[in-house]
N, CA, C and O atoms as a GROMACS GRO file, in nm:
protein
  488
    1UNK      N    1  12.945   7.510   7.651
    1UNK     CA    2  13.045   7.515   7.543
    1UNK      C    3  13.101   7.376   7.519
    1UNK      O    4  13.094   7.313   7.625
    2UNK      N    5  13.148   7.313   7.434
    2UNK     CA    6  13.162   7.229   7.359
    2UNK      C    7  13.324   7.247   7.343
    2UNK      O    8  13.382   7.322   7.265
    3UNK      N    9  13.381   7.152   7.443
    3UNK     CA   10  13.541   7.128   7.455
    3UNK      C   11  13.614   7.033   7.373
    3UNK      O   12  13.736   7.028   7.388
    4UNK      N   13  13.562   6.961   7.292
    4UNK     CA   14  13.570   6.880   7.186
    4UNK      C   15  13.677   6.926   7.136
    4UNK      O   16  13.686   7.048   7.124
    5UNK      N   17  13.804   6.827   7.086
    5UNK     CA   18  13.916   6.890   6.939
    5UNK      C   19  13.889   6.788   6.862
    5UNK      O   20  13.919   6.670   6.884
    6UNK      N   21  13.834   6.827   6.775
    6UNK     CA   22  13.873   6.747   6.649
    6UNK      C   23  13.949   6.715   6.578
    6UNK      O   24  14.043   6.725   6.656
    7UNK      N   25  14.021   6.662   6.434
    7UNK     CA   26  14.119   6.622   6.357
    7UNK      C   27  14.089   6.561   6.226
    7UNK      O   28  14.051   6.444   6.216
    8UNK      N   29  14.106   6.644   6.120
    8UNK     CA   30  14.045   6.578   6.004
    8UNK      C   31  14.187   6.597   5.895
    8UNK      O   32  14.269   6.686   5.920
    9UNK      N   33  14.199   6.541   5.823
    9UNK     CA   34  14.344   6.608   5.708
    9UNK      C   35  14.244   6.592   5.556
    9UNK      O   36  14.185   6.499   5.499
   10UNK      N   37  14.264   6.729   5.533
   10UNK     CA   38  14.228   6.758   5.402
   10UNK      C   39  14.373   6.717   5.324
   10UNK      O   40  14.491   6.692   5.348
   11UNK      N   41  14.253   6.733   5.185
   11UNK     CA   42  14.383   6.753   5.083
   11UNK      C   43  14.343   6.766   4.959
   11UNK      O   44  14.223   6.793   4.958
   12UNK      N   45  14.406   6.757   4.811
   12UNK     CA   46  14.335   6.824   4.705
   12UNK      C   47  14.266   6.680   4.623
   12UNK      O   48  14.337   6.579   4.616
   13UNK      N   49  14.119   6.678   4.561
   13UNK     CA   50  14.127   6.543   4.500
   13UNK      C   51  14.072   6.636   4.379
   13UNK      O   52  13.999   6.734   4.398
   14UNK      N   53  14.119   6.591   4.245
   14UNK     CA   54  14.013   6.684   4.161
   14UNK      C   55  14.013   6.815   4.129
   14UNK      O   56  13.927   6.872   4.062
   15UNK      N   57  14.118   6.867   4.183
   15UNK     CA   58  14.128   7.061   4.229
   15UNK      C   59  14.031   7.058   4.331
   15UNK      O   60  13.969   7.162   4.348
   16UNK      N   61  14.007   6.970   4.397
   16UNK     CA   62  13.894   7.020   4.564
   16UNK      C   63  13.980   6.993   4.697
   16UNK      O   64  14.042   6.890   4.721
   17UNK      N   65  13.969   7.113   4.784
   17UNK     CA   66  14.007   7.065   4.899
   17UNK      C   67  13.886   6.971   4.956
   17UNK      O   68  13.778   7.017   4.993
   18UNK      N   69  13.922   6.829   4.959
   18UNK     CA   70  13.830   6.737   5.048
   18UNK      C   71  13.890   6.692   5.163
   18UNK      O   72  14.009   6.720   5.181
   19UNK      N   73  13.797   6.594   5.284
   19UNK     CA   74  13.869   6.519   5.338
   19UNK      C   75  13.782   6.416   5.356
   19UNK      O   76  13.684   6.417   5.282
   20UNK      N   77  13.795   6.294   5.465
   20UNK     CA   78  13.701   6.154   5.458
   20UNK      C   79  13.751   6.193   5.620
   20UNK      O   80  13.850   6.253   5.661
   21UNK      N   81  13.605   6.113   5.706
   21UNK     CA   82  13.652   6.099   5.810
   21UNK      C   83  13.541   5.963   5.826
   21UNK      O   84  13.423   5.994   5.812
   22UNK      N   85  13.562   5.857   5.846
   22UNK     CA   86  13.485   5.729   5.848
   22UNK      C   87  13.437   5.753   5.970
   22UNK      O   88  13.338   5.680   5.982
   23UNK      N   89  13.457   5.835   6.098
   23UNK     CA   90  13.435   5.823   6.197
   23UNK      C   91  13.289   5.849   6.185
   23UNK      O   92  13.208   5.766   6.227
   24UNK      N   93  13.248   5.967   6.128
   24UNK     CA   94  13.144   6.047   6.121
   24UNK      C   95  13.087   5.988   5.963
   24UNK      O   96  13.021   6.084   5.924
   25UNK      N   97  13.082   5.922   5.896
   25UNK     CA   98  13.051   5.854   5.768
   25UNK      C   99  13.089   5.954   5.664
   25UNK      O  100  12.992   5.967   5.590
   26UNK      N  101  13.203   6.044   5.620
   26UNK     CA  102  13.255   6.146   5.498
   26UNK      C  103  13.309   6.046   5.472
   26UNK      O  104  13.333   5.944   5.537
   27UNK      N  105  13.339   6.099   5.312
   27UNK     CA  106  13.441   6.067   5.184
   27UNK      C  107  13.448   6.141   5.097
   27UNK      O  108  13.365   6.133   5.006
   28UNK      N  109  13.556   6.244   5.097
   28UNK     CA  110  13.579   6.319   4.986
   28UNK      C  111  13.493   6.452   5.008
   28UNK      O  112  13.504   6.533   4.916
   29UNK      N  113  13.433   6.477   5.084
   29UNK     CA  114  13.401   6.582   5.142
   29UNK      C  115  13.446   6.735   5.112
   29UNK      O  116  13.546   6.784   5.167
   30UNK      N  117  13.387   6.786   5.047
   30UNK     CA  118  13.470   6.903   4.988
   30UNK      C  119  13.472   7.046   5.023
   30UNK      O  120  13.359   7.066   5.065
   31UNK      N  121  13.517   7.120   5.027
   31UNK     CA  122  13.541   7.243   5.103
   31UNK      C  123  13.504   7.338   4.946
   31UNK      O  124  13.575   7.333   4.845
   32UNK      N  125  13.407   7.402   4.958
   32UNK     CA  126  13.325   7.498   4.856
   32UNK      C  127  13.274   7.621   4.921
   32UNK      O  128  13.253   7.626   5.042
   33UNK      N  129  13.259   7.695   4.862
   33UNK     CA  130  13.188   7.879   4.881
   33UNK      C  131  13.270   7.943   4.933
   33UNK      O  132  13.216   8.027   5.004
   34UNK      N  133  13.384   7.949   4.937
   34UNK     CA  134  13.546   8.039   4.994
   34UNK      C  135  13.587   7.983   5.080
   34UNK      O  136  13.675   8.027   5.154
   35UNK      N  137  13.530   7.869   5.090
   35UNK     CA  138  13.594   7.778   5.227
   35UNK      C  139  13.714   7.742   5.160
   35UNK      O  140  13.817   7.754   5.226
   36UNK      N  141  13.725   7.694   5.027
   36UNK     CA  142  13.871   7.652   4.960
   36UNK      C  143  13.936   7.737   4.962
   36UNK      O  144  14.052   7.696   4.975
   37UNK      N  145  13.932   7.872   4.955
   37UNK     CA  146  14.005   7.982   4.941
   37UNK      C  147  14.053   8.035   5.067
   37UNK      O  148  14.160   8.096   5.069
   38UNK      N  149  13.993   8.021   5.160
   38UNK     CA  150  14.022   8.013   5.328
   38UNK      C  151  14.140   7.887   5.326
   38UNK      O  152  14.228   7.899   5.411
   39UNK      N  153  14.145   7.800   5.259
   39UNK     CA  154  14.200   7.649   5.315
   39UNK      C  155  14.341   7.726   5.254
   39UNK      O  156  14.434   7.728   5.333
   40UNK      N  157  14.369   7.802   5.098
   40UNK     CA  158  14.461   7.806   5.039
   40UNK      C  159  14.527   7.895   5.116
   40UNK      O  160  14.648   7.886   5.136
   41UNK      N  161  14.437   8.009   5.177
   41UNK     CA  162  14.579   8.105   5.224
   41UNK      C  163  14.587   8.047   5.345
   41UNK      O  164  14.663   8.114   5.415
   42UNK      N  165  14.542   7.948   5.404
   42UNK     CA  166  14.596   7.930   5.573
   42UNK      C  167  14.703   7.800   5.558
   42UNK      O  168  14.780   7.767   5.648
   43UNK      N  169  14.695   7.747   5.452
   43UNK     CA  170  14.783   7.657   5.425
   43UNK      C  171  14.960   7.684   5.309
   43UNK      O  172  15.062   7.623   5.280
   44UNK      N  173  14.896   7.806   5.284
   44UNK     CA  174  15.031   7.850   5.229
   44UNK      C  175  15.157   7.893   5.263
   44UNK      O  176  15.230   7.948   5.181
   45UNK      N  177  15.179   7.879   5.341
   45UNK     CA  178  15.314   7.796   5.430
   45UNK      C  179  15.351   7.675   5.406
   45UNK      O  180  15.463   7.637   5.373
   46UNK      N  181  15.237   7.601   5.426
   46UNK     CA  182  15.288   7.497   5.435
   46UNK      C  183  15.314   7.350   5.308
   46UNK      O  184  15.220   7.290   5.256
   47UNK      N  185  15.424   7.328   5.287
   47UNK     CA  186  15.500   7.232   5.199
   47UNK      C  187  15.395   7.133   5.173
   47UNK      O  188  15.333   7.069   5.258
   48UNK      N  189  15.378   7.128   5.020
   48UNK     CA  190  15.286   6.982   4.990
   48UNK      C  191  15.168   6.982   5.078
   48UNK      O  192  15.133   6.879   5.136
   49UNK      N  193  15.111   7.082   5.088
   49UNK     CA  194  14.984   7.086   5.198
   49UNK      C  195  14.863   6.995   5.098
   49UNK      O  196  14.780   6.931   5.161
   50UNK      N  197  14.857   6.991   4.975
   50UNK     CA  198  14.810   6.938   4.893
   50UNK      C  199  14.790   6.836   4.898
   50UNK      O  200  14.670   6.805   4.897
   51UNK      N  201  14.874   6.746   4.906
   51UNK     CA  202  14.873   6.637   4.963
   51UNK      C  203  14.816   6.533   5.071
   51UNK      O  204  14.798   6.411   5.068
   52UNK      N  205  14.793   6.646   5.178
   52UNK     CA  206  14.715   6.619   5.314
   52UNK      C  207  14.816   6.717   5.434
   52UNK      O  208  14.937   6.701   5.451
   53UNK      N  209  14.737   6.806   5.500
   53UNK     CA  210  14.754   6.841   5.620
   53UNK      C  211  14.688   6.831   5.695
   53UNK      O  212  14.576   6.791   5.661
   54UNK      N  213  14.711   6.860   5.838
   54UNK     CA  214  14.624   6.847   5.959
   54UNK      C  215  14.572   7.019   5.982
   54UNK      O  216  14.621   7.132   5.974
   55UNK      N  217  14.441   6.955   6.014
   55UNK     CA  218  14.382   7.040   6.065
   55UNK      C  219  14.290   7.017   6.238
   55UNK      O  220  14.194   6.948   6.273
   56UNK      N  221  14.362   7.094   6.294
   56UNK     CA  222  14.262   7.117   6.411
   56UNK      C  223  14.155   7.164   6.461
   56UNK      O  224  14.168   7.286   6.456
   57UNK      N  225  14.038   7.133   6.516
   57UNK     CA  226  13.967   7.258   6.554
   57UNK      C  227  13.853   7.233   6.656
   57UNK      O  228  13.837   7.116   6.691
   58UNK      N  229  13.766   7.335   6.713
   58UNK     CA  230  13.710   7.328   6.814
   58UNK      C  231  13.651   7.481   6.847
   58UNK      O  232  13.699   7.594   6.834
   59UNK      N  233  13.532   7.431   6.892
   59UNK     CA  234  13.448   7.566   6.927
   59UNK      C  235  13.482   7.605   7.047
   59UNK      O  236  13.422   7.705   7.088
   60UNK      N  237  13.551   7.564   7.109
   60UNK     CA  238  13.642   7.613   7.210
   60UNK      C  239  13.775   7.634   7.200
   60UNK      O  240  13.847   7.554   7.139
   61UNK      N  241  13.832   7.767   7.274
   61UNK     CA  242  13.970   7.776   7.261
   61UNK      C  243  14.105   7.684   7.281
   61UNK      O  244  14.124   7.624   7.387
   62UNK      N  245  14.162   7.679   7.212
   62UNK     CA  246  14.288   7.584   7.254
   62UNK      C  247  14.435   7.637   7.223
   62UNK      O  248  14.462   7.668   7.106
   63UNK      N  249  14.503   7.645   7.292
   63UNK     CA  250  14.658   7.728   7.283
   63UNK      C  251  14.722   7.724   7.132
   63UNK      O  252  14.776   7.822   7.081
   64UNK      N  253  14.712   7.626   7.083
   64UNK     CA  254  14.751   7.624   6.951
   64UNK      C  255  14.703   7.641   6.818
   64UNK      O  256  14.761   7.602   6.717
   65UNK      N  257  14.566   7.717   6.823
   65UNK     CA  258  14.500   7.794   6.725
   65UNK      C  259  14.562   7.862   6.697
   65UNK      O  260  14.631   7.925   6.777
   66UNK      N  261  14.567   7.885   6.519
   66UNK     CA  262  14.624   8.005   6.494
   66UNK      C  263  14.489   8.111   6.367
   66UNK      O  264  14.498   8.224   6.320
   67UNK      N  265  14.405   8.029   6.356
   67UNK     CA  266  14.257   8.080   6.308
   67UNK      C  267  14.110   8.105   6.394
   67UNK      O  268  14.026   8.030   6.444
   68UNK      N  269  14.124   8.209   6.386
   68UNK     CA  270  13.948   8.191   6.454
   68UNK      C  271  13.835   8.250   6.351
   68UNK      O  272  13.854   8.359   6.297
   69UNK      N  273  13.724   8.177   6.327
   69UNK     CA  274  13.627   8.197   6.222
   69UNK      C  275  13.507   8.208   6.346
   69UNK      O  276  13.481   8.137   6.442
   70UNK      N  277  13.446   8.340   6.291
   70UNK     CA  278  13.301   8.380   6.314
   70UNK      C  279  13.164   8.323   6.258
   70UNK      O  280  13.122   8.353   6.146
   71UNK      N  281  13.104   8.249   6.336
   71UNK     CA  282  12.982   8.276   6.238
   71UNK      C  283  12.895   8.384   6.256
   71UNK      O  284  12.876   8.458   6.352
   72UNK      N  285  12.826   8.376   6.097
   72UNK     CA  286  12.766   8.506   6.031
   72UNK      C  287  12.633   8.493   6.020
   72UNK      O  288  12.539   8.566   6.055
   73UNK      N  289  12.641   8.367   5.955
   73UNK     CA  290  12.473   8.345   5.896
   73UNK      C  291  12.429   8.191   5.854
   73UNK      O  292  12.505   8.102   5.890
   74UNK      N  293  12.328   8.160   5.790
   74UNK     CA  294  12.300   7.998   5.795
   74UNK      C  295  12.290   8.063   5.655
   74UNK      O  296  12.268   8.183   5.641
   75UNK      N  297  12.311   7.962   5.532
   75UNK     CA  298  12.322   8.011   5.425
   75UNK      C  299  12.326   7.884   5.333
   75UNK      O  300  12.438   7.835   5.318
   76UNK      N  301  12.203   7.814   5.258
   76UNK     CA  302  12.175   7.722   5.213
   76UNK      C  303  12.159   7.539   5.254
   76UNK      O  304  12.177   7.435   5.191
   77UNK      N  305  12.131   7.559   5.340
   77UNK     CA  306  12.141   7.450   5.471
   77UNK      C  307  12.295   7.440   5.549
   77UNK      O  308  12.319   7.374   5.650
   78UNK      N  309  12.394   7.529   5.470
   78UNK     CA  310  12.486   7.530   5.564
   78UNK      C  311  12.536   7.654   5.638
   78UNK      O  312  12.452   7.745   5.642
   79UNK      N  313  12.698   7.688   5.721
   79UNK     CA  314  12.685   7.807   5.769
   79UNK      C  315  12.788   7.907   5.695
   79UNK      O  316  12.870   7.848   5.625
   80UNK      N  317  12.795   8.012   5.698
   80UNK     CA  318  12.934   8.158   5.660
   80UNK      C  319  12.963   8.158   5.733
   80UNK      O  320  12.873   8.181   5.815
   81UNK      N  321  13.093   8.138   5.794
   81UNK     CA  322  13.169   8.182   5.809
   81UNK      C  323  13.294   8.249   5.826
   81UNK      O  324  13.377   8.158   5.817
   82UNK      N  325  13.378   8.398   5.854
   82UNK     CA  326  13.381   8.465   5.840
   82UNK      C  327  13.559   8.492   5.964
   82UNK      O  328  13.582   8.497   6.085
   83UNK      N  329  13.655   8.504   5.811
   83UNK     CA  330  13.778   8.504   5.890
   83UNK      C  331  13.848   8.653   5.909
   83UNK      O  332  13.915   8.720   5.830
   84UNK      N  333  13.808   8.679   6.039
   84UNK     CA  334  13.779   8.828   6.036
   84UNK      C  335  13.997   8.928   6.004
   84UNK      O  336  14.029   9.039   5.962
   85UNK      N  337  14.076   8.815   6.049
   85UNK     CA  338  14.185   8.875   6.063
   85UNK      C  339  14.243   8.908   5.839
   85UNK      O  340  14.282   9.008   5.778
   86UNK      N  341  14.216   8.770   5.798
   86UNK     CA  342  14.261   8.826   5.653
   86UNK      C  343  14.098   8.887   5.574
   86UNK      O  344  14.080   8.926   5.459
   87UNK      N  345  14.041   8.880   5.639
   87UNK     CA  346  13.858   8.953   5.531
   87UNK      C  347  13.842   8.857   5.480
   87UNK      O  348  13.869   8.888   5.364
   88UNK      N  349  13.803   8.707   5.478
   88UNK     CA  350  13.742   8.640   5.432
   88UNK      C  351  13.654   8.533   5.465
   88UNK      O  352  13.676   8.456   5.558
   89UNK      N  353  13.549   8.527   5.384
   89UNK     CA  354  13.447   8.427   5.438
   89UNK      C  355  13.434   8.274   5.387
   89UNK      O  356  13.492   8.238   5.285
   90UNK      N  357  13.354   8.183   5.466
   90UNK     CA  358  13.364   8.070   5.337
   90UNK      C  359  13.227   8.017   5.378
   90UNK      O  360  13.166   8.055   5.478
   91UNK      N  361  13.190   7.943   5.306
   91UNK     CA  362  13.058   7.821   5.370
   91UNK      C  363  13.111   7.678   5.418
   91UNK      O  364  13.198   7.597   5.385
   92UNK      N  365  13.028   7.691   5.495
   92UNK     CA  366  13.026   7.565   5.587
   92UNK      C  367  12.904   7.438   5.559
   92UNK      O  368  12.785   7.442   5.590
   93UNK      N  369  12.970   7.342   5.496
   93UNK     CA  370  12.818   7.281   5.417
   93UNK      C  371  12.741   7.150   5.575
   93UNK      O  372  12.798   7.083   5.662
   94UNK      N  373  12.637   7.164   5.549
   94UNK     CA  374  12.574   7.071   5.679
   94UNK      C  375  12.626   6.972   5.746
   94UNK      O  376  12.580   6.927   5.851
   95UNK      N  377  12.751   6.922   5.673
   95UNK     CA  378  12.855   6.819   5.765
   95UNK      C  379  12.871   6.872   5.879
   95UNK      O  380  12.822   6.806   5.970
   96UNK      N  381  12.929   6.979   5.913
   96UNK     CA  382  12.967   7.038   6.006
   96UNK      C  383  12.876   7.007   6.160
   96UNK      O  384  12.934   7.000   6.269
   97UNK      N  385  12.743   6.992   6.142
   97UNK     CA  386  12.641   6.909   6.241
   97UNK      C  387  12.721   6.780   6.222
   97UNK      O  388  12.684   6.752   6.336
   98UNK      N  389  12.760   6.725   6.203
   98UNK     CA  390  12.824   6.602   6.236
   98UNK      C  391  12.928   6.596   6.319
   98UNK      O  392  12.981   6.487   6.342
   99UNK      N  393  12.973   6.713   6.379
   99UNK     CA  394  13.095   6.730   6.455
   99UNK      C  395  13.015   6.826   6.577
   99UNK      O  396  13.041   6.793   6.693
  100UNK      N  397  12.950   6.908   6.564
  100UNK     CA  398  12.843   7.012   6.698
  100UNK      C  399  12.739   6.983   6.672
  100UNK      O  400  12.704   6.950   6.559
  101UNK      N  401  12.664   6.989   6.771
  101UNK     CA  402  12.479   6.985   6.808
  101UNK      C  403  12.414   7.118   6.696
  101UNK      O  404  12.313   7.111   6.625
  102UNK      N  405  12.507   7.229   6.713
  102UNK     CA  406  12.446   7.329   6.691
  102UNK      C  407  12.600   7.391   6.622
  102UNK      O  408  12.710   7.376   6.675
  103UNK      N  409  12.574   7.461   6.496
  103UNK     CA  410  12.700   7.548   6.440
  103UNK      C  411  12.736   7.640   6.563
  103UNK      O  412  12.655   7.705   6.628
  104UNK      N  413  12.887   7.633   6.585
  104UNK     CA  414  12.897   7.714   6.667
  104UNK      C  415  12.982   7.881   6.661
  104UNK      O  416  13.055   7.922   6.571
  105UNK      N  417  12.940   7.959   6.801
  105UNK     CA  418  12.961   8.121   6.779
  105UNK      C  419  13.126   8.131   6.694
  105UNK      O  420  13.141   8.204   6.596
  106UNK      N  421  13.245   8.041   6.753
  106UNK     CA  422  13.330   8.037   6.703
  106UNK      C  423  13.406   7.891   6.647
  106UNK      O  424  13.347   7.787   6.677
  107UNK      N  425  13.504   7.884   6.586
  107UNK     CA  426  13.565   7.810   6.539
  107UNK      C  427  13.723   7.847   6.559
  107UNK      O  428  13.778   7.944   6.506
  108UNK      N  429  13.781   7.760   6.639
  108UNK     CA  430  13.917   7.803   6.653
  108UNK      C  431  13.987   7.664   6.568
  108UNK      O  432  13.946   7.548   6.579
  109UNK      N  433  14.099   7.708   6.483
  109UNK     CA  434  14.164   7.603   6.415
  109UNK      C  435  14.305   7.620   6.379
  109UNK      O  436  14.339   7.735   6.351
  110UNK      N  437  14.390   7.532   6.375
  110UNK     CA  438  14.533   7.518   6.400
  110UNK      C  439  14.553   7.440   6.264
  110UNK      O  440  14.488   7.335   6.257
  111UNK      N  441  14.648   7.479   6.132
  111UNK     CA  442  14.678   7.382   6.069
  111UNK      C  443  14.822   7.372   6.051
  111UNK      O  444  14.902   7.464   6.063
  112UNK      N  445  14.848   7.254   6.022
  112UNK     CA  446  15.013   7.241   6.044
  112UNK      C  447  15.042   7.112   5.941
  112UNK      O  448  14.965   7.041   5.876
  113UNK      N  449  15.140   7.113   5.951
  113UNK     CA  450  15.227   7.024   5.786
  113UNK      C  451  15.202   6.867   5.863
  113UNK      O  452  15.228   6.840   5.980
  114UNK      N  453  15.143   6.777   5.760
  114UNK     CA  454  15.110   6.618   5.786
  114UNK      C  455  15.260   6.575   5.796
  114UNK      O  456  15.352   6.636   5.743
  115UNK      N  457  15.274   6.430   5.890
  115UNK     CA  458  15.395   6.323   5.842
  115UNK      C  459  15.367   6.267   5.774
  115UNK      O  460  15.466   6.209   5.728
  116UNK      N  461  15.273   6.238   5.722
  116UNK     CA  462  15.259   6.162   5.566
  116UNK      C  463  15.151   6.194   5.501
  116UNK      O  464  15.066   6.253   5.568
  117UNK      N  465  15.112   6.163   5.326
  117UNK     CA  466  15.057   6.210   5.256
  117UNK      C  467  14.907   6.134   5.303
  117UNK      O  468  14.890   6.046   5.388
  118UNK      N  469  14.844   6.177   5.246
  118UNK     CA  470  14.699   6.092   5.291
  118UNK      C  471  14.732   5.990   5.173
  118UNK      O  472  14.798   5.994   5.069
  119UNK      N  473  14.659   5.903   5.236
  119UNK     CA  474  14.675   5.723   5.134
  119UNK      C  475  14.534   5.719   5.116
  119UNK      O  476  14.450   5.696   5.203
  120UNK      N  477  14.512   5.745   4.980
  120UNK     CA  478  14.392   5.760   4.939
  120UNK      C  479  14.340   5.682   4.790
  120UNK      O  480  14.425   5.684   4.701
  121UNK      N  481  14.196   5.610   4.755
  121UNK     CA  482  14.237   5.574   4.663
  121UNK      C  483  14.152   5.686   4.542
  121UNK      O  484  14.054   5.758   4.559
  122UNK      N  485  14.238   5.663   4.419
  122UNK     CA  486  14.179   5.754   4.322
  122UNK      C  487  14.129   5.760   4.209
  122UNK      O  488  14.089   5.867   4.163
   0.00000   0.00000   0.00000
């Protein structure tokens, strides 16, 4: 299992939830196939999430998850997965190998309100 946490902050560019992570070579990276729609209700709490929030996550458990996503299926070179507590699914586009060897059984993820907006250019 794969103890890894990651940290990426989305936010909206365009009407898209994207994010950039230079670490792994993204920019603008966009969250598509109900994955945006997954991003909207887990972020609706939170103030100016639009802007940029944090997101956590890891195929391993960590105390401060408050999402866990299933995978379902491989589904156009990327994966479904599948948020079993509100019924919804999203796709996962092939970036996601840029963070695991292999898509993994789960996805545990924590999102919570940024200290600052992402500084982005547009």
């Amino acid at each position: 299992m794969n103890n890894s946490i990651f940290v990426i902050k989305p936010y909206k560019w365009e009407g898209l939830w994207v994010f950039d992570d230079a670490g792994v070579g993204l920019v603008k990276e966009p969250f598509v196939g109900g994955a945006d729609r997954m991003i909207d209700r887990a972020t609706a709490h939170l103030p100016n999430a639009e802007k940029g929030f944090v997101a956590v996550f890891s195929a391993g458990y960590f105390p401060d998850a408050q999402i866990v996503l299933d995978w379902v299926h491989v589904e156009g070179g990327g994966n479904v997965y599948r948020w079993n507590e509100k019924g919804m699914e999203g796709w996962l586009c092939p970036a996601l190998l840029r963070y695991f060897a292999e898509p993994p059984a789960k996805l545990y993820i924590q999102v919570k309100r940024a200290s600052l907006p992402v500084e982005r250019d547009t």
